[in-house]
C-alpha positions in Angstrom: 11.1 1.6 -18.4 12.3 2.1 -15.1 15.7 3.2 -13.5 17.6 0.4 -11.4 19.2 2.3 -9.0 22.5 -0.5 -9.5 23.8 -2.8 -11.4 27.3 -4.7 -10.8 28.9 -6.4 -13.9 32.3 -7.8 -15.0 34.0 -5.3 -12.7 31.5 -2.6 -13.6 29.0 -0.4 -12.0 26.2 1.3 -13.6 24.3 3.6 -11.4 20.3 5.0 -12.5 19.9 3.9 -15.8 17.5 2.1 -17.6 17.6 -1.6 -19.2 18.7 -0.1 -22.8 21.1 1.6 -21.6 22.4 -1.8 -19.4 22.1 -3.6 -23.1 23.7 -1.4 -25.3 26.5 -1.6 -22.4 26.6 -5.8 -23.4 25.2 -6.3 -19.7 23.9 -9.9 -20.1 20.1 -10.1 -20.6 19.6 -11.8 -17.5 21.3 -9.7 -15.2 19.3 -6.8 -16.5 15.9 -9.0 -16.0 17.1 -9.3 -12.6 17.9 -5.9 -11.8 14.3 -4.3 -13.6 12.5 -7.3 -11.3 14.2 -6.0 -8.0 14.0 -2.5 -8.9 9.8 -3.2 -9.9 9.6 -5.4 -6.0 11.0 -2.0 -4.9 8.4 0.4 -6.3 5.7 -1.9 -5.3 7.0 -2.4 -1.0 7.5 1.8 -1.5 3.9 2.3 -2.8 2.3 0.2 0.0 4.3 1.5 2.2 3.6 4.9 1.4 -0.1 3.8 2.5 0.8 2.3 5.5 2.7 5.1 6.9 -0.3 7.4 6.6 -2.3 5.3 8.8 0.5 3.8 11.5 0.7 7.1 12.5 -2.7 7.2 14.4 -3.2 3.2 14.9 -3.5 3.5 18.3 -6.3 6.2 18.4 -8.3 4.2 15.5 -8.1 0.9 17.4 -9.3 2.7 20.4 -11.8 5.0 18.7 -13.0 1.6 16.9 -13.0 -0.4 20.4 -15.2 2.6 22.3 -17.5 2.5 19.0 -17.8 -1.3 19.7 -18.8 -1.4 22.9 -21.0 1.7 22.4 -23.0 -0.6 19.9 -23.0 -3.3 21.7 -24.7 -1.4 24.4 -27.4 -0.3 21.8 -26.1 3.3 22.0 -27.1 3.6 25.8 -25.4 5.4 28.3 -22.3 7.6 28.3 -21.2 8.2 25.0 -17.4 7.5 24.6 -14.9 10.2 24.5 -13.6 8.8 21.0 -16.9 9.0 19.3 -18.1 11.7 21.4 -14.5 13.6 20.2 -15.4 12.8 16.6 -19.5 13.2 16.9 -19.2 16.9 18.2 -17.2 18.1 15.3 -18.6 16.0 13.1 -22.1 17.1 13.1 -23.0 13.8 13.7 -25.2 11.6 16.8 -23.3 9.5 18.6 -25.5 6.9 17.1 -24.0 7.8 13.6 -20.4 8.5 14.7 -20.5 5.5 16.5 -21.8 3.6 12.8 -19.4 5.3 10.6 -16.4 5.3 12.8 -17.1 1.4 12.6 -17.1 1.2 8.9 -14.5 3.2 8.2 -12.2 0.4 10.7 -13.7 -2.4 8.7 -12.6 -0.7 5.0 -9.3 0.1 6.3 -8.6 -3.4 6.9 -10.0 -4.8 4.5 -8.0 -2.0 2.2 -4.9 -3.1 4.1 -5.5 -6.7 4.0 -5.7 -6.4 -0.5 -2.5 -4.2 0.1 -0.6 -7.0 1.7 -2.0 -9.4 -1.0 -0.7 -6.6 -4.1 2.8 -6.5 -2.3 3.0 -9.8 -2.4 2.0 -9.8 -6.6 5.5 -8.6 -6.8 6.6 -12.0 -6.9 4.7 -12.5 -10.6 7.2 -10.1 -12.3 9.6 -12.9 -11.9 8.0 -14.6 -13.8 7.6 -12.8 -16.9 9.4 -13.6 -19.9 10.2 -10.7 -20.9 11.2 -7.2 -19.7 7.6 -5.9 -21.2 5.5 -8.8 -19.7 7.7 -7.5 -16.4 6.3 -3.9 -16.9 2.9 -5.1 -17.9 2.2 -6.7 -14.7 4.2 -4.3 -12.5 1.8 -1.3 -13.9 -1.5 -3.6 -13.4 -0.2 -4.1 -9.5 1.0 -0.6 -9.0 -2.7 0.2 -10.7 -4.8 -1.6 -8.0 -2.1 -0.1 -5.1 -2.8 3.6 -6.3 -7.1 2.2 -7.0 -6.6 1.2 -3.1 -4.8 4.8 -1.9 -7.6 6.6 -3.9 -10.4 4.9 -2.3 -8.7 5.4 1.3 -8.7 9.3 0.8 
């Protein structure tokens, strides 16, 4: 089970614990459903943002790296070779041709891996509605399973 970080109840606060610890305290059932389903929506936004932040970092220089790869293509490979695919190319070990190629497909699986993020935070919303605290868990460990599938795959 997993720790709500709070939970406020007929004048009390409880503070990282888990739901049998909330029930054996007489919180009401549905108080504690509520608090293991915000604390799951939690987990899941931190996981993809996790992702995210590795890759915001250097947006700019991928979209322009992808842009000079592009038009590089689109030129047939002719002419100067961009400083953004020469500048992976050199060290690379690779031709422009095939920097050029591969800096283009690693653009398209990053956002298509950010676009199935997006789409698994949003899965967060099918915890609610479980019936019960297990179904909740079920489902939040299937979602947080295709999140850390997508992380893996992006290494």
């Amino acid at each position: 089970m997993r720790t709500i970080k709070e939970v406020k109840h007929d004048g009390c606060i409880w503070s990282n614990c888990g739901a049998q610890m909330l029930m054996n305290a007489g919180v009401p059932n549905d108080v504690i459903v509520n608090a293991v389903v915000h604390a799951i929506g939690e987990e899941i936004d931190d996981a993809v943002a996790t992702i995210y932040i590795k890759f915001e970092r250097f947006a700019t220089e991928y979209e322009l790296r992808e842009a000079e790869a592009a038009a590089f293509k689109q030129v047939g490979y002719q002419g100067e070779v961009p400083v953004q695919v020469a500048a992976y190319a050199a060290p690379a070990g690779k031709t422009p041709q095939e920097a050029c190629d591969i800096i283009l497909a690693e653009a398209e699986k990053l956002r298509g891996a950010l676009a199935q993020l997006g789409v698994l935070r949003m899965r967060k919303y099918e915890v609610s509605n479980a019936a019960t605290l297990e179904e909740a868990e079920q489902a939040a460990n299937a979602i947080l399973g295709e999140i850390a599938q997508i992380s893996q795959a992006l290494q």
